[in-house]
Each structure stands twice: as structure tokens, then as C-alpha cells.
C-alpha positions as CSV (number, residue, x, y, z in Angstrom):
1,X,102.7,117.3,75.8
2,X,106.2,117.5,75.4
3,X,108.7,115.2,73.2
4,X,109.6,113.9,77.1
5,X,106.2,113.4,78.2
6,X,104.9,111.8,74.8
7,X,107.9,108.9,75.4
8,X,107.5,108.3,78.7
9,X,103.4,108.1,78.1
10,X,104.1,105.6,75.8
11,X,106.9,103.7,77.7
12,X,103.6,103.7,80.2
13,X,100.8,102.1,78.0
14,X,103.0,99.5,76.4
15,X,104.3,98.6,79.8
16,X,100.9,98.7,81.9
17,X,99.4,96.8,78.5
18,X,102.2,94.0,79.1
19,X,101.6,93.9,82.8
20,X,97.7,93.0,82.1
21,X,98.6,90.4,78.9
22,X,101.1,88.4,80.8
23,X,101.2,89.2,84.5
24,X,97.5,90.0,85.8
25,X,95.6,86.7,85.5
26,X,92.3,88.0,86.1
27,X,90.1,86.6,83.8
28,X,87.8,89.9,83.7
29,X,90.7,91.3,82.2
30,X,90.5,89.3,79.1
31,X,89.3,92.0,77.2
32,X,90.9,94.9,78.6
33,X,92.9,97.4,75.8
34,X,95.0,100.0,77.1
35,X,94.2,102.8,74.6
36,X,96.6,105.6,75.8
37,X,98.1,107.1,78.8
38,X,98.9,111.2,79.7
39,X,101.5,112.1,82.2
40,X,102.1,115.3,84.2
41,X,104.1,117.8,83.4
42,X,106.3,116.9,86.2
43,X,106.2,113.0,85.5
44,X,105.3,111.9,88.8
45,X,101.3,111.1,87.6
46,X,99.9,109.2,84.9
47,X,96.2,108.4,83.7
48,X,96.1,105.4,81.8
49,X,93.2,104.8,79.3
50,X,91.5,101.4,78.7
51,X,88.4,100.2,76.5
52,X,86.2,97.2,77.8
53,X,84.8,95.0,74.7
54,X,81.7,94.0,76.2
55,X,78.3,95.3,78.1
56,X,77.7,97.3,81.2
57,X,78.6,94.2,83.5
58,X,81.7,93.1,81.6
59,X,83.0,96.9,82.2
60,X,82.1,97.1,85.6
61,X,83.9,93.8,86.7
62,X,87.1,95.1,84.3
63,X,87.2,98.0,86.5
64,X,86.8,96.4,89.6
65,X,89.7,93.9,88.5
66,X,91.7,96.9,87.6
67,X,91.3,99.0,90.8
68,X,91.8,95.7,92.7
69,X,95.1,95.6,91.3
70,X,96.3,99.2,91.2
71,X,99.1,98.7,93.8
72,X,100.3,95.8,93.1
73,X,103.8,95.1,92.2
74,X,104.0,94.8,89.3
75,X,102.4,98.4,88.5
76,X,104.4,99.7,91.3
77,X,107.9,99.2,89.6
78,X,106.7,100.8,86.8
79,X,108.1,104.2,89.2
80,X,111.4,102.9,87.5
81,X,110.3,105.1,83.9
């Protein structure tokens, strides 16, 4: 990835990590960690990475929360990096 891509990655993760801390009050979120994030090399996509503490069910429901949220608002301003 280049120096670009690497910042705006990051900008990504620490932003999406916020949104689910203090914004997303979905209680199967509770332990959700946003491990990294990739962008294209044209910055229009990312991929955002999480990890579930918990069994099968626990990650299953996170995802579900996640995907349930996915155009929301709040992720959808993120455009503005």
C-alpha cells in the first residue's frame, strides 16, 4: 500500500472503531475490535477488519449487528476521508 493509502486506512479503522464505541448502541457490539482496514488503490473501497471476543453465537450476532448497520449514517459520512 502506498504512504496515501496506509493514512487514509488508518484514518478508516480509528474512525469506524469510534463510530461502534460511541455511536452504535448495539449491545452485540460490546466486544467488537476493529483490527485493521485496506483501501483500494483508487480510495473509493475499503475492507475493514474486526475480531469478536466470544464463541460461534457471539460472532454471528456481531456480524449481523454490523451488516445491520452498514449504511447507516454515521458510516456513510465516513465518504468525507
Amino acid at each position: 500500500m502506498s504512504g496515501r493509502q496506509e493514512k487514509v486506512a488508518t484514518a478508516i479503522r480509528k474512525e469506524v472503531a469510534m463510530l461502534i464505541l460511541n455511536e452504535m448502541r448495539d449491545p452485540r457490539l460490546a466486544m467488537v475490535t476493529v483490527t485493521t482496514a485496506t483501501v483500494s488503490r483508487d480510495l473509493t473501497q475499503a475492507k475493514i477488519f474486526v475480531s469478536v471476543m466470544g464463541d460461534a453465537a457471539e460472532l454471528d450476532a456481531a456480524v449481523e449487528a454490523l451488516r445491520s448497520e452498514e449504511h447507516t449514517s454515521e458510516l456513510q459520512s465516513l465518504r468525507h476521508l
